[in-house]
N, C-alpha and C positions, 0 to 999 in steps of 0.2 A: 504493500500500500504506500510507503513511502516513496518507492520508485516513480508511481504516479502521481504522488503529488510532488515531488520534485521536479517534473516535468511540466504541471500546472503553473509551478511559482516558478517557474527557471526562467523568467523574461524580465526586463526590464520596469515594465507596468508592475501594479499590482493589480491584482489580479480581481478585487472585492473593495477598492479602494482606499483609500486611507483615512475614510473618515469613519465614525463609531456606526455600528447599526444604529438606525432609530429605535429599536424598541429599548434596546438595552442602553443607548443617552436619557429616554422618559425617565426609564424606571430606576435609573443612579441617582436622579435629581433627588427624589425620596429619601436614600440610605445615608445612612450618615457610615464615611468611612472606615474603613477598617483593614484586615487580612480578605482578598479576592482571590478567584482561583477563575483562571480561564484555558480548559483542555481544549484541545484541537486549535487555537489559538491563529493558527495562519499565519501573517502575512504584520498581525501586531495593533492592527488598528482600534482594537475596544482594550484590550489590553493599556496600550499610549494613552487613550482619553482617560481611562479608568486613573491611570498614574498622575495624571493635569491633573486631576480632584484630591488628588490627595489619598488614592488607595494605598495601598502597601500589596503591588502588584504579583503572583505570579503565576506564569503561564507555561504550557508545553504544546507543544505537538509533534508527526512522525519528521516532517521534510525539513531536513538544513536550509533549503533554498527558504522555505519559508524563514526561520528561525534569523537567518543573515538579514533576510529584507525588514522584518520584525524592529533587530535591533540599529538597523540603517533611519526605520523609521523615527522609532524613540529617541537615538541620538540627534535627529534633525529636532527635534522639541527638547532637546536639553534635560532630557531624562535615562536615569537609570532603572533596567528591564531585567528582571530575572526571567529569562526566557529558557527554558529547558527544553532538548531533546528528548524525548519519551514518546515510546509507543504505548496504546492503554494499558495495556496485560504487563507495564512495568512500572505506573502511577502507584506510587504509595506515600498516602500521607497520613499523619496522627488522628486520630478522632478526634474531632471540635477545633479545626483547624482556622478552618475559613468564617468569617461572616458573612461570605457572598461568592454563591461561583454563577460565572455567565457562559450560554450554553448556545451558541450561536453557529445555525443550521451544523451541527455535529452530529451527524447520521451515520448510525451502528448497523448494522446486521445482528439481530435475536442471534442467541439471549445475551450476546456481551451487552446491546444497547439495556436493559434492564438490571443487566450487574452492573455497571457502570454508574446507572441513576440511585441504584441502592446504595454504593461507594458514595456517592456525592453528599448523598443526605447522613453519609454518617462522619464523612471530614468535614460537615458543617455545622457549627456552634448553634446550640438551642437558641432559638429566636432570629438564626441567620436563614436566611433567602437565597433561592436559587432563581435567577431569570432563563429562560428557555424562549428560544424561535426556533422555528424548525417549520419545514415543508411538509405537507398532508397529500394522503393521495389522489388527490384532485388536480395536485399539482402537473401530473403527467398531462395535464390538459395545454399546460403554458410551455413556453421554451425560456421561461425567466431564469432556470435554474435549476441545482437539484437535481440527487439520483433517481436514474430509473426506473431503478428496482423496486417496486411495490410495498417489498418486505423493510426495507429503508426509509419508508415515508411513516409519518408520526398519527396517530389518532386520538381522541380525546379518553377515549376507556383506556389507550396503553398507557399514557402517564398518569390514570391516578392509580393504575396496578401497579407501575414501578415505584410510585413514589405513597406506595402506600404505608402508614404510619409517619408522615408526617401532619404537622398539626392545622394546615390549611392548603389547599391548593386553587387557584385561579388559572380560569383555562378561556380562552379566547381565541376562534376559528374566525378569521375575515381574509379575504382578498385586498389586496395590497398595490402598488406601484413600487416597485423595485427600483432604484436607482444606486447602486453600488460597484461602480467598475465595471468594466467589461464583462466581468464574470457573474453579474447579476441585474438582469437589464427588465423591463416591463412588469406586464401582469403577475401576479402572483397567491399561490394558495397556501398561507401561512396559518401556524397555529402558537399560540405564544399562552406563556405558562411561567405564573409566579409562582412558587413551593414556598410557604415559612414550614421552619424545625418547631 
């Protein structure tokens, strides 16, 4: 997987742009800072914004190329990035680690996607928040984005099964306008998802 997306971020552009997602710039305005985790992390862009506020930032993903462009980006804002190489099945962190991790279009293949989200909610600090966007499979309808694979795309009964025993979850299905880099351009069928511990 890494090899692919080494290939994806191997260009000069970024690839998803360099500005934060909008759902995950809304929903930071809310949280008062703290320890953030941001997996699959790319290219660096909500990562950087997260760190302008004042998070205490850190992020991983599988691709160097992203990871290089990551911290080319943060350096251009005058910020320091703990940016880590990590593939999922070697993410390990403390219980009650985070007060926030951001979960932006990160598409697993069953069951790691459900180990993963049960991971999440346990390296995260009772009364800390997980934000999620992620593409539905309706998506296959748009060319905005987003894998193919059916089994890839997110539903609203799967995240309150994964993320079940946490103490509240918020689930929102709407269609979108994408504007994020070349790699995320028009229509869109998004499903976005606060978790409190």
């Amino acid at each position: 997987m890494s090899e692919f997306w080494n290939q994806k971020y191997g260009t000069p552009d970024y690839l998803y742009g360099v500005d934060p997602n909008a759902f995950i710039k809304e929903q930071l305005q809310d949280l008062q800072p703290g320890n953030i985790l941001f997996p699959a992390e790319g290219e660096g862009r909500n990562a950087v914004y997260a760190a302008q506020l004042g998070w205490n930032v850190l992020a991983f993903d599988t691709s160097n190329e992203a990871r290089k462009k990551a911290l080319k980006l943060a350096d251009s804002k005058n910020i320091s990035l703990d940016f880590r190489l990590l593939d999922y099945q070697m993410a390990a962190f403390e219980p009650e680690t985070f007060d926030a991790i951001g979960l932006v279009f990160t598409h697993l293949l069953p069951p790691l996607r459900s180990t993963m989200h049960q991971k999440y909610l346990e390296w995260l600090k009772p009364g800390g928040t997980i934000l999620l966007e992620a593409f539905t499979p309706e998506q296959l309808n748009y060319s905005s984005g987003g894998p193919k694979a059916l089994e890839m795309l997110f539903t609203r009964e799967q995240l309150k099964a994964d993320f079940k025993g946490a103490k509240s979850i918020r689930i929102e299905e709407k269609i979108i306008t994408l504007d994020e880099g070349p790699g995320h351009q028009g229509p869109a069928s998004v499903i976005r998802c606060v978790v409190k511990k």
